[in-house]
mmCIF file of the N, C-alpha and C atoms, coordinates in Angstrom:
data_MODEL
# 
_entry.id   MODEL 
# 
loop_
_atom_site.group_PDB 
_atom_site.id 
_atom_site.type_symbol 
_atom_site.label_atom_id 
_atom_site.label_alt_id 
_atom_site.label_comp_id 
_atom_site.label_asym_id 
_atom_site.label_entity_id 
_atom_site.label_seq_id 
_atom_site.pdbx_PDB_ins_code 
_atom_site.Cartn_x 
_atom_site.Cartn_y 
_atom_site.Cartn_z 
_atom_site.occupancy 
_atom_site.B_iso_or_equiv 
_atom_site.pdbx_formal_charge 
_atom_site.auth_seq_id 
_atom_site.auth_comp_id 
_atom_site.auth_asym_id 
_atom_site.auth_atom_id 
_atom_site.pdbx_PDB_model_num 
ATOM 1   N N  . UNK A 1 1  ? -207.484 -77.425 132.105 1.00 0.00 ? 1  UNK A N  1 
ATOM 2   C CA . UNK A 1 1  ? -207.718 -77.361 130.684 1.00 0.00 ? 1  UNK A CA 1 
ATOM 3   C C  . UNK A 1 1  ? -206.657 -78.145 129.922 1.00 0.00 ? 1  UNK A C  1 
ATOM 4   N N  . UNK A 1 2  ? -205.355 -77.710 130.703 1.00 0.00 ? 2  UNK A N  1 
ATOM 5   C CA . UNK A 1 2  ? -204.376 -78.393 129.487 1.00 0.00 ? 2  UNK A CA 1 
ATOM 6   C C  . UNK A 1 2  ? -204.391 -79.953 129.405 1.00 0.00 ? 2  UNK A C  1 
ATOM 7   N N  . UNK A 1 3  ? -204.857 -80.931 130.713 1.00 0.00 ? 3  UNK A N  1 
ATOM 8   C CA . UNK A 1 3  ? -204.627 -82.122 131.172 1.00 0.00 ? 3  UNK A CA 1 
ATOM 9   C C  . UNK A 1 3  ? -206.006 -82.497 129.833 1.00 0.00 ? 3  UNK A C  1 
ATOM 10  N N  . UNK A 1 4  ? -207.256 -81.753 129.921 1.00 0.00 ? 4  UNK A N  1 
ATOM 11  C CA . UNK A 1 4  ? -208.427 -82.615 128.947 1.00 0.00 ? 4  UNK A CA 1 
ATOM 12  C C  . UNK A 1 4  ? -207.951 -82.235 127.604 1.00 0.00 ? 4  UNK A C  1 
ATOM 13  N N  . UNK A 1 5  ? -207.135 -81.429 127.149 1.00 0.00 ? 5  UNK A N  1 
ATOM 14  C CA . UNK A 1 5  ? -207.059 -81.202 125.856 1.00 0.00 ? 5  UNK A CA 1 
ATOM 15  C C  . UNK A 1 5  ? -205.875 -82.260 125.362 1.00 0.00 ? 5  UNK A C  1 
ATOM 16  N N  . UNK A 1 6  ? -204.815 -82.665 126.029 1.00 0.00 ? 6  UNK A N  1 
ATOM 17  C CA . UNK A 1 6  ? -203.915 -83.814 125.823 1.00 0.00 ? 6  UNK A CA 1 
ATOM 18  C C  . UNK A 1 6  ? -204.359 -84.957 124.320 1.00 0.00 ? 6  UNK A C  1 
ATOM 19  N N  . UNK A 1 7  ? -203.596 -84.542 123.242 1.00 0.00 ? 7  UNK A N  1 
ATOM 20  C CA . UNK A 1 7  ? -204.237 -84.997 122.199 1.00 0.00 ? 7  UNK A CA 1 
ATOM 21  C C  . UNK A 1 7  ? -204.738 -84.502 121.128 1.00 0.00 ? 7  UNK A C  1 
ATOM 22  N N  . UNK A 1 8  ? -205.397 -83.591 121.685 1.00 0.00 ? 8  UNK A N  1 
ATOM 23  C CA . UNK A 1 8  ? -206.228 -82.675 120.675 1.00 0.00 ? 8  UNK A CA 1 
ATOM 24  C C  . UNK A 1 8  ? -205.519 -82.449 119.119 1.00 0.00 ? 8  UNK A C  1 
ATOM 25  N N  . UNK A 1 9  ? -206.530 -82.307 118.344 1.00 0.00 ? 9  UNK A N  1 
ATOM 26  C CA . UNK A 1 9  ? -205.572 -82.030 116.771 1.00 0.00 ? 9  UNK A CA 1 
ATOM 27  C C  . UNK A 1 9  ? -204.547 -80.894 116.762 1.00 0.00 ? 9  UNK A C  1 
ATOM 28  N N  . UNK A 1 10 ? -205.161 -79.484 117.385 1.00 0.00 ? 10 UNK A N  1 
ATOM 29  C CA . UNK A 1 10 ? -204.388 -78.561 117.684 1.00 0.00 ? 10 UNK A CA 1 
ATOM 30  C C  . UNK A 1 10 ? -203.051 -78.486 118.061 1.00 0.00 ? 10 UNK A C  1 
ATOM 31  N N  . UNK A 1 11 ? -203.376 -79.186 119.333 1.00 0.00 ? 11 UNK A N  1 
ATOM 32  C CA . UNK A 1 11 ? -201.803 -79.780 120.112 1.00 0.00 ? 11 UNK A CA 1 
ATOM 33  C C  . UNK A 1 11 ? -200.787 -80.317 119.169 1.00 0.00 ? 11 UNK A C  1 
ATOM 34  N N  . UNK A 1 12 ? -201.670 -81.452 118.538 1.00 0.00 ? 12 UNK A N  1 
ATOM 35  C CA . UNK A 1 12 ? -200.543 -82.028 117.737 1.00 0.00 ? 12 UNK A CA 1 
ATOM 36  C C  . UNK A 1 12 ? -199.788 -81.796 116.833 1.00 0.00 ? 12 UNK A C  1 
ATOM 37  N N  . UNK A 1 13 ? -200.439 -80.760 116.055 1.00 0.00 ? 13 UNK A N  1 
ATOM 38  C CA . UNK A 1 13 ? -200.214 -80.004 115.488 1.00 0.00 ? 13 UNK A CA 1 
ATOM 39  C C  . UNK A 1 13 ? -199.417 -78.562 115.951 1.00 0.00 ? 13 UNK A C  1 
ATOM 40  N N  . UNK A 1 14 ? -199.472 -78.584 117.040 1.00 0.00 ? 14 UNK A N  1 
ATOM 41  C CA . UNK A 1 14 ? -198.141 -77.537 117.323 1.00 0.00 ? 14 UNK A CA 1 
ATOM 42  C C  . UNK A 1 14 ? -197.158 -78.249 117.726 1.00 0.00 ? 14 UNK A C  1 
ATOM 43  N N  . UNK A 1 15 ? -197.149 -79.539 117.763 1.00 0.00 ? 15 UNK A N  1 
ATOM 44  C CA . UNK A 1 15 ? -195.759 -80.031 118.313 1.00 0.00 ? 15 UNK A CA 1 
ATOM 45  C C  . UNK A 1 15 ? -195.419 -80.442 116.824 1.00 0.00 ? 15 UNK A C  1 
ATOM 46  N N  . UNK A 1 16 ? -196.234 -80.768 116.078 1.00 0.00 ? 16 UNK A N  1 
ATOM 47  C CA . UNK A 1 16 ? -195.370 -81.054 114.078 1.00 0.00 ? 16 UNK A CA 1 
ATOM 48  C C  . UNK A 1 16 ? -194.842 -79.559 114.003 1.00 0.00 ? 16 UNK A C  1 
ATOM 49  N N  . UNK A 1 17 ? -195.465 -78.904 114.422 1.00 0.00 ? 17 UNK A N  1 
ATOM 50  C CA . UNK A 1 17 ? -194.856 -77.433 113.593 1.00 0.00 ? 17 UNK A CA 1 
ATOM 51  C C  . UNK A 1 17 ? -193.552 -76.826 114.162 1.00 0.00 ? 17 UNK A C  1 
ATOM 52  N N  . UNK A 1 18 ? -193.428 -77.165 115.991 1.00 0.00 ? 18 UNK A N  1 
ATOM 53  C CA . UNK A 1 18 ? -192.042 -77.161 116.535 1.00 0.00 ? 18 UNK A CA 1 
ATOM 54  C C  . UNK A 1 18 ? -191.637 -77.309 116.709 1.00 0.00 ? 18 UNK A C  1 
ATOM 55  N N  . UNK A 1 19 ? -191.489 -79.146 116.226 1.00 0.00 ? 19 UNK A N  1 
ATOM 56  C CA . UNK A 1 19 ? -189.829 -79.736 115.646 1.00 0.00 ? 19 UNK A CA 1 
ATOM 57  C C  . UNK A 1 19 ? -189.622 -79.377 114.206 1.00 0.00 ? 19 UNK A C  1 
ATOM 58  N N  . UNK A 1 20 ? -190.358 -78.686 113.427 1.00 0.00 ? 20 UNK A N  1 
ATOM 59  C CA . UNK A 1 20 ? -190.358 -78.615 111.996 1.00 0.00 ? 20 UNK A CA 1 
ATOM 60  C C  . UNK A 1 20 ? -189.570 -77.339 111.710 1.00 0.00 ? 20 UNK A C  1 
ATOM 61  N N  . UNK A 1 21 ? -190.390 -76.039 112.515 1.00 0.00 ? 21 UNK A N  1 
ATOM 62  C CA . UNK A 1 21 ? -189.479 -74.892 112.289 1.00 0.00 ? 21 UNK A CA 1 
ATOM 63  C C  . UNK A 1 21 ? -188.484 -74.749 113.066 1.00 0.00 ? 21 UNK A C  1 
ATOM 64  N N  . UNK A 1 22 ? -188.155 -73.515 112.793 1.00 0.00 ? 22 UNK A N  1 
ATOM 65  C CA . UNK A 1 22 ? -186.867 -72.853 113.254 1.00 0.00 ? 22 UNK A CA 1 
ATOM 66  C C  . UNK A 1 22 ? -187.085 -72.568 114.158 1.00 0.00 ? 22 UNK A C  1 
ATOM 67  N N  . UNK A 1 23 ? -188.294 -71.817 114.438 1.00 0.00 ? 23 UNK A N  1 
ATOM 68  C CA . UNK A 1 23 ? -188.863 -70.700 115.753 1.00 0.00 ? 23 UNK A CA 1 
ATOM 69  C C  . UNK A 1 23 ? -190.064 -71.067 116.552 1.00 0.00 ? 23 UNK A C  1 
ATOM 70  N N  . UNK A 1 24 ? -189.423 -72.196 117.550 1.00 0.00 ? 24 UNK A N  1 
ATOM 71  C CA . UNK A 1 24 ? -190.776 -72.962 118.066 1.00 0.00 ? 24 UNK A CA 1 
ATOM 72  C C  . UNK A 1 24 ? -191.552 -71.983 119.281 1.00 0.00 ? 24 UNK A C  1 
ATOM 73  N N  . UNK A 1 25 ? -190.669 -70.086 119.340 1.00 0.00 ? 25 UNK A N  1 
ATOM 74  C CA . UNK A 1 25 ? -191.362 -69.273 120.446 1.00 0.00 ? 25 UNK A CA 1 
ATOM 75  C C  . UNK A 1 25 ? -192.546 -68.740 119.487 1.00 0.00 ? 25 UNK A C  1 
ATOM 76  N N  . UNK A 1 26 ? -192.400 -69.064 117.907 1.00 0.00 ? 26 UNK A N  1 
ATOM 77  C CA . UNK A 1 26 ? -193.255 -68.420 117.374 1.00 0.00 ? 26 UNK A CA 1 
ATOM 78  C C  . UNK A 1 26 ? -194.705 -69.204 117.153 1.00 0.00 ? 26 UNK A C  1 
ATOM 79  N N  . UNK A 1 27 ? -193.878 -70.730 116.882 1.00 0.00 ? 27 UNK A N  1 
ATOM 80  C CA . UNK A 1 27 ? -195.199 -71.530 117.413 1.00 0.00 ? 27 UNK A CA 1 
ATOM 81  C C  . UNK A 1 27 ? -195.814 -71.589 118.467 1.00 0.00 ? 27 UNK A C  1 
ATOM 82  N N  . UNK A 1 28 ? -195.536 -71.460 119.655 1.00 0.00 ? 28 UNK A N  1 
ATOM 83  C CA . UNK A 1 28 ? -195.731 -71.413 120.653 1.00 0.00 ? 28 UNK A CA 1 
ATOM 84  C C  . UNK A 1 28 ? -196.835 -69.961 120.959 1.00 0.00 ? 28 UNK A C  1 
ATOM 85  N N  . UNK A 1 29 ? -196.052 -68.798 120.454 1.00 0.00 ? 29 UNK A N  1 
ATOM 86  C CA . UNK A 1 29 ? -197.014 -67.434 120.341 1.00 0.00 ? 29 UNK A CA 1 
ATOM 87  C C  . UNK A 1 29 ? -198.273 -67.557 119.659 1.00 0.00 ? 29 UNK A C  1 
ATOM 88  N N  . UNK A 1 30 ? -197.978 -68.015 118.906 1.00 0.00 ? 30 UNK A N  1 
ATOM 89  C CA . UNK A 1 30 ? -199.268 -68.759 117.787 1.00 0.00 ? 30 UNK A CA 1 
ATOM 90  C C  . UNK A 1 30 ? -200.611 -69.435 118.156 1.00 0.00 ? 30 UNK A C  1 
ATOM 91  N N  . UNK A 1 31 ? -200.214 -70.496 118.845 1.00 0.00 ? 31 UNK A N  1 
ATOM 92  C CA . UNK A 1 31 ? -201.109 -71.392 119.532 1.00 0.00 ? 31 UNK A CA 1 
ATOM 93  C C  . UNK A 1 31 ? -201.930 -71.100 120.836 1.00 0.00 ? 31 UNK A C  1 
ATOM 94  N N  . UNK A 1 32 ? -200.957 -70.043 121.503 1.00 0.00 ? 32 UNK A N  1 
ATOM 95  C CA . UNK A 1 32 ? -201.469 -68.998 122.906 1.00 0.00 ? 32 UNK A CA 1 
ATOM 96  C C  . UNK A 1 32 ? -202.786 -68.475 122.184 1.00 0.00 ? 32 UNK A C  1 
ATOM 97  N N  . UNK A 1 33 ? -202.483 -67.501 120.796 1.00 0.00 ? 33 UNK A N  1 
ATOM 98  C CA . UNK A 1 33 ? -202.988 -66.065 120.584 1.00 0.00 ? 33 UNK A CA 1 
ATOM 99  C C  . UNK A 1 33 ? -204.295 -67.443 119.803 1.00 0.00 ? 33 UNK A C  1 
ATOM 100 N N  . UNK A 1 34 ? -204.041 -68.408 119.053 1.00 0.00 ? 34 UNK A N  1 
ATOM 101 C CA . UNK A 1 34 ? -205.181 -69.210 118.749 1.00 0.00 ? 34 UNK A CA 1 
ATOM 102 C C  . UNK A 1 34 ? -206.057 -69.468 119.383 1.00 0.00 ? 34 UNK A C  1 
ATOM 103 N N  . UNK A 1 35 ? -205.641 -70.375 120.681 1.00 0.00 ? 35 UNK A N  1 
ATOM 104 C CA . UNK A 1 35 ? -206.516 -70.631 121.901 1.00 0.00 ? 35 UNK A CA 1 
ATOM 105 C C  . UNK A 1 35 ? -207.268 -69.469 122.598 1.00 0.00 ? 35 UNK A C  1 
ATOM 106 N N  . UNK A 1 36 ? -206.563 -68.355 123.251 1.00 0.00 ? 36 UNK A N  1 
ATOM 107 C CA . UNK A 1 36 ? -207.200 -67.389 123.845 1.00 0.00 ? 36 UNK A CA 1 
ATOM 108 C C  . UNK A 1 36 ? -208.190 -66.590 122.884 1.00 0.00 ? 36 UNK A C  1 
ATOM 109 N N  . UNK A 1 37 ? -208.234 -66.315 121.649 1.00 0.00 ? 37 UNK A N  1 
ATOM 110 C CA . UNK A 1 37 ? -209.191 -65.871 120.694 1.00 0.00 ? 37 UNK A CA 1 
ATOM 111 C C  . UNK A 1 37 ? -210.078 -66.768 120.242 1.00 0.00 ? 37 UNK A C  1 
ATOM 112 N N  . UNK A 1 38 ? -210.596 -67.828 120.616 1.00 0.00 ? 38 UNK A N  1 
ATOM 113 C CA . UNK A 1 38 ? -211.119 -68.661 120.791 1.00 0.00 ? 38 UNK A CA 1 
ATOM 114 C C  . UNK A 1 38 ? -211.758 -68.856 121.717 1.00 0.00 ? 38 UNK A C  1 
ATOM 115 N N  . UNK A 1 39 ? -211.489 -69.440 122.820 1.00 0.00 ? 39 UNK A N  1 
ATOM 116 C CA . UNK A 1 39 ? -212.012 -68.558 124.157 1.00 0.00 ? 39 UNK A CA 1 
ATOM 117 C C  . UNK A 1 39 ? -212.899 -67.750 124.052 1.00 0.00 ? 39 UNK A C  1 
ATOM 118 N N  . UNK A 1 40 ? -212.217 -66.389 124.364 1.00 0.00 ? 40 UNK A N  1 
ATOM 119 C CA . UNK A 1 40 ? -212.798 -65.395 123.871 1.00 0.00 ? 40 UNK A CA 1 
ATOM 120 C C  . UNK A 1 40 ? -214.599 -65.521 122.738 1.00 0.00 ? 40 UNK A C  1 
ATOM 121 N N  . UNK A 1 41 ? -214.247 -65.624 121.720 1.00 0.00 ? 41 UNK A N  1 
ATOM 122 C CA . UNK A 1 41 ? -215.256 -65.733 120.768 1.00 0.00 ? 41 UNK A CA 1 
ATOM 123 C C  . UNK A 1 41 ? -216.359 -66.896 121.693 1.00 0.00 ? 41 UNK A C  1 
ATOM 124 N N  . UNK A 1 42 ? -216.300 -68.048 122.171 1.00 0.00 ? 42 UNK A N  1 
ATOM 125 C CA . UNK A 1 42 ? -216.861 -68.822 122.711 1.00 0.00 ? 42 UNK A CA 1 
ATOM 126 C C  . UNK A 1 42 ? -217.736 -67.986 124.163 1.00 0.00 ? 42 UNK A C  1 
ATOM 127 N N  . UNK A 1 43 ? -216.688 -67.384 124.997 1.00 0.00 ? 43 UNK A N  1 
ATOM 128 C CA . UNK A 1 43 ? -217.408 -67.003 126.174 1.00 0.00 ? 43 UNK A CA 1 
ATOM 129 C C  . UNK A 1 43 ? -218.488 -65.552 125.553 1.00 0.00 ? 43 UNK A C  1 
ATOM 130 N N  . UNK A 1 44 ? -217.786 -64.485 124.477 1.00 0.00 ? 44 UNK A N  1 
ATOM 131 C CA . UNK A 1 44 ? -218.782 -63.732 124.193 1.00 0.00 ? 44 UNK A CA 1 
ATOM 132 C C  . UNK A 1 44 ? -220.202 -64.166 123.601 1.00 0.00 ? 44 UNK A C  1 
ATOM 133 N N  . UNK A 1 45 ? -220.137 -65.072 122.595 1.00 0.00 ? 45 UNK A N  1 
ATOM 134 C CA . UNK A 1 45 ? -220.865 -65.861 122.034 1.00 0.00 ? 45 UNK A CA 1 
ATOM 135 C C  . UNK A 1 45 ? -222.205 -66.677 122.639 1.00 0.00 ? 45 UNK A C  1 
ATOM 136 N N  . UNK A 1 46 ? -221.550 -67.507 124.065 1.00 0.00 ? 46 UNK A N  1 
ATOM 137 C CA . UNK A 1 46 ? -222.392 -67.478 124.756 1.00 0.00 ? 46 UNK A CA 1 
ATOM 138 C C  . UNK A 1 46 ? -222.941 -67.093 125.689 1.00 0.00 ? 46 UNK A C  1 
ATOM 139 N N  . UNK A 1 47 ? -222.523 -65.918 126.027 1.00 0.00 ? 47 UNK A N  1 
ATOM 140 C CA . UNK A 1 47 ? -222.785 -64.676 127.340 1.00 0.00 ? 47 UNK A CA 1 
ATOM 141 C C  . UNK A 1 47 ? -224.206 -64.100 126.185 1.00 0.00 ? 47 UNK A C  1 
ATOM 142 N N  . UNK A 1 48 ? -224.476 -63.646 124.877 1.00 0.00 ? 48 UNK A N  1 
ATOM 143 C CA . UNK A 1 48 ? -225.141 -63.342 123.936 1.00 0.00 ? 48 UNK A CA 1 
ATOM 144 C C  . UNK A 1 48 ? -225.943 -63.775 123.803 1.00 0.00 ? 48 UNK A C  1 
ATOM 145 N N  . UNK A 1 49 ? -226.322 -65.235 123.689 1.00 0.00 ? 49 UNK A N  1 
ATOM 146 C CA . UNK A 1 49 ? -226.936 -66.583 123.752 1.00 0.00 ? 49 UNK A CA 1 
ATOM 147 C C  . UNK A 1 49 ? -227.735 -66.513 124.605 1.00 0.00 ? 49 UNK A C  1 
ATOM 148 N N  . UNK A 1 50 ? -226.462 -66.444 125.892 1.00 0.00 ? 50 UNK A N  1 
ATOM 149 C CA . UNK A 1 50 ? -227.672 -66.614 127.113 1.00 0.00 ? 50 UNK A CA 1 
ATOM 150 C C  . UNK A 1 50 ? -228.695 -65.128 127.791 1.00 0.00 ? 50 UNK A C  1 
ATOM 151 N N  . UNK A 1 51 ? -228.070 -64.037 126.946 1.00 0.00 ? 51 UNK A N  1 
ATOM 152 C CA . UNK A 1 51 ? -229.101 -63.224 127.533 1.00 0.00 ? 51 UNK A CA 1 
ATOM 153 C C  . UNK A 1 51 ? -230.471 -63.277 126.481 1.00 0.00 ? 51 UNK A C  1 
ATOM 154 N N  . UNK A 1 52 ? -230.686 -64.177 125.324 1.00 0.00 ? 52 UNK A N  1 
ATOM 155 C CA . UNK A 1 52 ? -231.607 -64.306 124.628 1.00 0.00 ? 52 UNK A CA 1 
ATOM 156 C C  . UNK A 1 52 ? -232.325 -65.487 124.998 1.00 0.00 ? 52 UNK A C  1 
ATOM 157 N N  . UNK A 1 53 ? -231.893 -66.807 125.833 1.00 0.00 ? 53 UNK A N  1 
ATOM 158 C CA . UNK A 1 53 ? -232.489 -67.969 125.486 1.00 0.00 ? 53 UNK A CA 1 
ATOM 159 C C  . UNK A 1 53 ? -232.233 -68.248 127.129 1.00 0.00 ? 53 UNK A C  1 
ATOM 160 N N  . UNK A 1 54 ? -233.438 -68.697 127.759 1.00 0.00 ? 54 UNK A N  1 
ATOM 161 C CA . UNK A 1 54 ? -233.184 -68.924 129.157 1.00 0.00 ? 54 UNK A CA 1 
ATOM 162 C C  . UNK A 1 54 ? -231.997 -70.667 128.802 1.00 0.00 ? 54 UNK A C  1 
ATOM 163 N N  . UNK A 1 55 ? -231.905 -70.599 130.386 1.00 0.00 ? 55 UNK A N  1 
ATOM 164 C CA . UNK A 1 55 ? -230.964 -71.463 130.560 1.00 0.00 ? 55 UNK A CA 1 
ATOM 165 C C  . UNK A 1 55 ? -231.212 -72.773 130.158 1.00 0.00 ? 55 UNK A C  1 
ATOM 166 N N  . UNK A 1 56 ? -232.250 -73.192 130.949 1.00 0.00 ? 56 UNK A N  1 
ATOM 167 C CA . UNK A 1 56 ? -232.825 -74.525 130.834 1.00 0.00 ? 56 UNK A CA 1 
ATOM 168 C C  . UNK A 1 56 ? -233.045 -75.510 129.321 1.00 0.00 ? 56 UNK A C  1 
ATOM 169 N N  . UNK A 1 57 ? -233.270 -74.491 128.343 1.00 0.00 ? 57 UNK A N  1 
ATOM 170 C CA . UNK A 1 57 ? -233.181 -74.545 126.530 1.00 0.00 ? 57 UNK A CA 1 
ATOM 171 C C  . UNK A 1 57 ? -231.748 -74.563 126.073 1.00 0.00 ? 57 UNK A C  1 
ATOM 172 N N  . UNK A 1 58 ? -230.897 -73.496 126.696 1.00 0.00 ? 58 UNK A N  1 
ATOM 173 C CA . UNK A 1 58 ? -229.082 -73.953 126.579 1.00 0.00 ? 58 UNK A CA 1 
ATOM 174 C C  . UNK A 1 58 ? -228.978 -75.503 126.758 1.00 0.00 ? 58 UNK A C  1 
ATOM 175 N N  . UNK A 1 59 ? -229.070 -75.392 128.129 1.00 0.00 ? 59 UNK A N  1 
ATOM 176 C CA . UNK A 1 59 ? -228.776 -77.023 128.731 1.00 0.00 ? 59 UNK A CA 1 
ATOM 177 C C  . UNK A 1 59 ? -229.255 -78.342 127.601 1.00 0.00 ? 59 UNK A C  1 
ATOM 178 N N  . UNK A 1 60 ? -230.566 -77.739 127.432 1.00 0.00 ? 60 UNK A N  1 
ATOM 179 C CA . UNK A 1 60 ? -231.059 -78.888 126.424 1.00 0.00 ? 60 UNK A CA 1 
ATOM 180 C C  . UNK A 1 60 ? -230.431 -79.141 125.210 1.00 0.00 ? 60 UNK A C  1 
ATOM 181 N N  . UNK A 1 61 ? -230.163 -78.098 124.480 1.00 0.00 ? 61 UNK A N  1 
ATOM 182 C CA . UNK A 1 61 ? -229.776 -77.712 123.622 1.00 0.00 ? 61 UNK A CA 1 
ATOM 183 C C  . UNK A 1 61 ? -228.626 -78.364 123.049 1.00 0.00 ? 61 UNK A C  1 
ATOM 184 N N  . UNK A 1 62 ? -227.473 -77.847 124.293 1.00 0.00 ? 62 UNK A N  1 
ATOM 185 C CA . UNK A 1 62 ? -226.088 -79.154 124.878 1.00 0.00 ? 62 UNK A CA 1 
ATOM 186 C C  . UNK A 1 62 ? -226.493 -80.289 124.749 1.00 0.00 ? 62 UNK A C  1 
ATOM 187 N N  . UNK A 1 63 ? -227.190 -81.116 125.446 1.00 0.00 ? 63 UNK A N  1 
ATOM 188 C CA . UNK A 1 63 ? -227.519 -82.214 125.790 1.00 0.00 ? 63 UNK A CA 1 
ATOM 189 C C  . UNK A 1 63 ? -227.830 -82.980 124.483 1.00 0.00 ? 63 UNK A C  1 
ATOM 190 N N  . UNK A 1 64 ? -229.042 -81.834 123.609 1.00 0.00 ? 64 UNK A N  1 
ATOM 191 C CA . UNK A 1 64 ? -228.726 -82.599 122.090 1.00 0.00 ? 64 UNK A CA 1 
ATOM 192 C C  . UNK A 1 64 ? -227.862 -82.816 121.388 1.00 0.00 ? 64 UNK A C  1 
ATOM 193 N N  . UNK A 1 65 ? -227.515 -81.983 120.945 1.00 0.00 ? 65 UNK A N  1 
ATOM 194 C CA . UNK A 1 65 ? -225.909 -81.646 120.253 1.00 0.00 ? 65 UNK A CA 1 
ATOM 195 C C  . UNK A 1 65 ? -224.601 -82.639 120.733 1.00 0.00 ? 65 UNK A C  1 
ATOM 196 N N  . UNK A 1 66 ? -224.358 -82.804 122.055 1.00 0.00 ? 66 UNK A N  1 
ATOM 197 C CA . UNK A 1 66 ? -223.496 -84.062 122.564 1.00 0.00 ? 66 UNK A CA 1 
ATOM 198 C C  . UNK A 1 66 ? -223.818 -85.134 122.281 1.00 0.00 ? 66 UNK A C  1 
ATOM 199 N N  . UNK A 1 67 ? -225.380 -85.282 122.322 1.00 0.00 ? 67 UNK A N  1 
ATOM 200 C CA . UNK A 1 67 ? -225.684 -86.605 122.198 1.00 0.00 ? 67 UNK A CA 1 
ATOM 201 C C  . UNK A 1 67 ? -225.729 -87.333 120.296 1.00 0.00 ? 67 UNK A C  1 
ATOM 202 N N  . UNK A 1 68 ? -226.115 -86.260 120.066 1.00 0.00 ? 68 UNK A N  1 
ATOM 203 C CA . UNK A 1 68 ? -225.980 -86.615 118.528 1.00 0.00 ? 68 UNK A CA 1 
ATOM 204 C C  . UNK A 1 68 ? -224.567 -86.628 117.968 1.00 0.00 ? 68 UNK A C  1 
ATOM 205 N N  . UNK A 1 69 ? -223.585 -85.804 118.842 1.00 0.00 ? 69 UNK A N  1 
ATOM 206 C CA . UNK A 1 69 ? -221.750 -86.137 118.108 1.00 0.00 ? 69 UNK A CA 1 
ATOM 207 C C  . UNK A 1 69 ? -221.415 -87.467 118.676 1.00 0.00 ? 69 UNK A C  1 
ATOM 208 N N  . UNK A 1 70 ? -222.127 -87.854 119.577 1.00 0.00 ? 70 UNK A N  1 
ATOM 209 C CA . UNK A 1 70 ? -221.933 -89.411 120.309 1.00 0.00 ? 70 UNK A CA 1 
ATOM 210 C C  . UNK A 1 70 ? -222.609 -90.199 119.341 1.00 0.00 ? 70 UNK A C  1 
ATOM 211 N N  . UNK A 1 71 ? -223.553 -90.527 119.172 1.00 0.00 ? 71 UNK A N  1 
ATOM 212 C CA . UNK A 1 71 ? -224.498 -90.955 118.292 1.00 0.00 ? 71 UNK A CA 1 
ATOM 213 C C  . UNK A 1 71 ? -223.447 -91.529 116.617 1.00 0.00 ? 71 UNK A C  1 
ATOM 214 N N  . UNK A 1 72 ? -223.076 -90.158 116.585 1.00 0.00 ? 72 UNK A N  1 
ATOM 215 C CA . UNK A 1 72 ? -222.585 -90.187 115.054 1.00 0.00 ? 72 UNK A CA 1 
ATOM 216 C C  . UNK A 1 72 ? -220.993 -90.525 115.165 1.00 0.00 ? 72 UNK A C  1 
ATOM 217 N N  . UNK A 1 73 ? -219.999 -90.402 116.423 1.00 0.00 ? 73 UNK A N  1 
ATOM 218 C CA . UNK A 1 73 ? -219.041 -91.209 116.709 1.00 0.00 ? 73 UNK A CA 1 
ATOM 219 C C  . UNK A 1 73 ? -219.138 -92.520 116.815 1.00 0.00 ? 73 UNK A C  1 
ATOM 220 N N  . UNK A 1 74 ? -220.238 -93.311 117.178 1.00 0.00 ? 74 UNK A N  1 
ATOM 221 C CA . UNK A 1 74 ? -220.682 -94.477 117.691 1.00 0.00 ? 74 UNK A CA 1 
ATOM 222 C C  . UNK A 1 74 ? -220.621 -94.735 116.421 1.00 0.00 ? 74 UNK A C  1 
ATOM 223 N N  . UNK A 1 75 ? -222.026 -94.640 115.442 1.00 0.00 ? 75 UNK A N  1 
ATOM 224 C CA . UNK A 1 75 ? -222.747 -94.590 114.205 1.00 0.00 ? 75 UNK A CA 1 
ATOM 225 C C  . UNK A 1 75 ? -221.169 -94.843 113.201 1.00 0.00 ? 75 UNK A C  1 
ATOM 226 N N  . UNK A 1 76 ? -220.462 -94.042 112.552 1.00 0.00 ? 76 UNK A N  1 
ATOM 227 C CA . UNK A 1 76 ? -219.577 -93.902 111.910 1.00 0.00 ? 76 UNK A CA 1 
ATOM 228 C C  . UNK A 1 76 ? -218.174 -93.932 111.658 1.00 0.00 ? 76 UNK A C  1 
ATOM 229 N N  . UNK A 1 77 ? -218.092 -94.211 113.138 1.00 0.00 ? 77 UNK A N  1 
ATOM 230 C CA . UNK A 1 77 ? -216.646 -94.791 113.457 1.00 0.00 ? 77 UNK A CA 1 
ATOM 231 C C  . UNK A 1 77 ? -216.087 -95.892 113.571 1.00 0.00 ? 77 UNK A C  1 
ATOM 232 N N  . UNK A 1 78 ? -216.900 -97.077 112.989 1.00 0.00 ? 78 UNK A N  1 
ATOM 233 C CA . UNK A 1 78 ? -216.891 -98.438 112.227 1.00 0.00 ? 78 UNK A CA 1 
ATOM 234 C C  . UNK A 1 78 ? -216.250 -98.125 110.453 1.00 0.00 ? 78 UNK A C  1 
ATOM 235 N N  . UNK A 1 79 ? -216.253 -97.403 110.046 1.00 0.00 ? 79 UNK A N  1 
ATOM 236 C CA . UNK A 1 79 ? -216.188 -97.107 108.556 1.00 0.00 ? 79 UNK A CA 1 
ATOM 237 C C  . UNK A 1 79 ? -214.824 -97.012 108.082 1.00 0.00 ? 79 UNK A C  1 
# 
């Protein structure tokens, strides 16, 4: 996880915040309790999902949704 997230706004944003403060264990506590409640909300979310919507409609579902943030990265990231 940590190697694909390398970058991320989040990240970067905890490294502005812990050369900035005083208490980079608090940034650090911060960004744990962010990520893992996150998580969290994501795996309940779609454990919920999937006992309503068979799989095969998830998958698709994904497949749209990626393809259209690709689409619109492609599309708009000339601007």
């Amino acid at each position: 996880m940590f190697l694909a997230e390398i970058g991320d706004k989040s990240q970067l944003a905890a490294i502005a915040l812990g050369g900035s403060l005083k208490s980079p264990r608090a940034v650090f506590l911060g960004s744990v309790t962010a990520l893992l409640l996150a998580t969290l909300i994501g795996v309940l979310l779609g454990g919920g999902i999937a006992q309503l919507l068979p799989v095969r409609s998830l998958k698709t579902m994904a497949a749209i949704g990626f393809t259209l943030m690709a689409l619109r990265l492609l599309w708009f990231s000339k601007q």
